[in-house]
N, C-alpha and C positions, 0 to 999 in steps of 0.2 A: 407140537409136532416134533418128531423126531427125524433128524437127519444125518448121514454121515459127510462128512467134509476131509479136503487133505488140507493138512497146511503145514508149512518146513518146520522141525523138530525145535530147532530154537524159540520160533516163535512159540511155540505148543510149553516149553519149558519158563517159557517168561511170565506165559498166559499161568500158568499153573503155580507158580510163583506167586504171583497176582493174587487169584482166590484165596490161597491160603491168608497172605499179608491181610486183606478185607475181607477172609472171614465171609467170604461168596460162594456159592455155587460155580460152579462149571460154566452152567447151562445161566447161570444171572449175568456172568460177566458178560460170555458171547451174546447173551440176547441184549444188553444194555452196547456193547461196541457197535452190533451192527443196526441197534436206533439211533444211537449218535453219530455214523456213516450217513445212515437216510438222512438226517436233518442236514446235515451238509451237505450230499448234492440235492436234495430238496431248494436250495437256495440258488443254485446254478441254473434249475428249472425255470425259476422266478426270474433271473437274470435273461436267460435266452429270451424270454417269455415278452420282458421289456424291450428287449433289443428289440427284437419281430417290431412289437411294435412303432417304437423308433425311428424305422427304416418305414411305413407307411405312413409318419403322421409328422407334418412341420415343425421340428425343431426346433426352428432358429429365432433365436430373441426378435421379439417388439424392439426395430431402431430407438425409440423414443425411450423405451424400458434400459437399453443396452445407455444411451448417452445421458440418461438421467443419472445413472447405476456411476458412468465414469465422472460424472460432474461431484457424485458424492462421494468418490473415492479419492478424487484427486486435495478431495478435502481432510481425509485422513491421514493425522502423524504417522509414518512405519517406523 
C-alpha cells in the first residue's frame, strides 16, 4: 500500500542515510521500523492486559508459602 507521511527533514535525512549504509529500500526500512514499533507496544498491550487482571484476581502470597520462602532465605549466605 502506498502512503504519504510528514516527518521533520532531519529525521528523513538520517532515515536516507540509513538505506543507503544497508543497501535498503526506502520502503524496507520504514516498513521494518514501524514492525519493530508494533512489537514494542505490542508488549505494553500484554502488560495492561496483566495488570486488568491483577487488580481482579488475589495476589497475595500463601502465608505458609511466604514464611517457608523466609525460613529458606534466612538460610542463604548474601
Amino acid at each position: 500500500m502506498k502512503t504519504a507521511i510528514s516527518i521533520p527533514d532531519e529525521i528523513f535525512a538520517e532515515a536516507e542515510q540509513l538505506t543507503r549504509r544497508l543497501k535498503k529500500s526506502r520502503s524496507q526500512l520504514y516498513t521494518e521500523a514501524v514492525k519493530e514499533y508494533l512489537a514494542r507496544h505490542e508488549q505494553s498491550a500484554v502488560t495492561a492486559a496483566l495488570d486488568r487482571l491483577a487488580d481482579v484476581e488475589d495476589s497475595h502470597a500463601d502465608p505458609a508459602i511466604s514464611a517457608a520462602s523466609r525460613r529458606l532465605l534466612e538460610r542463604v549466605e548474601w
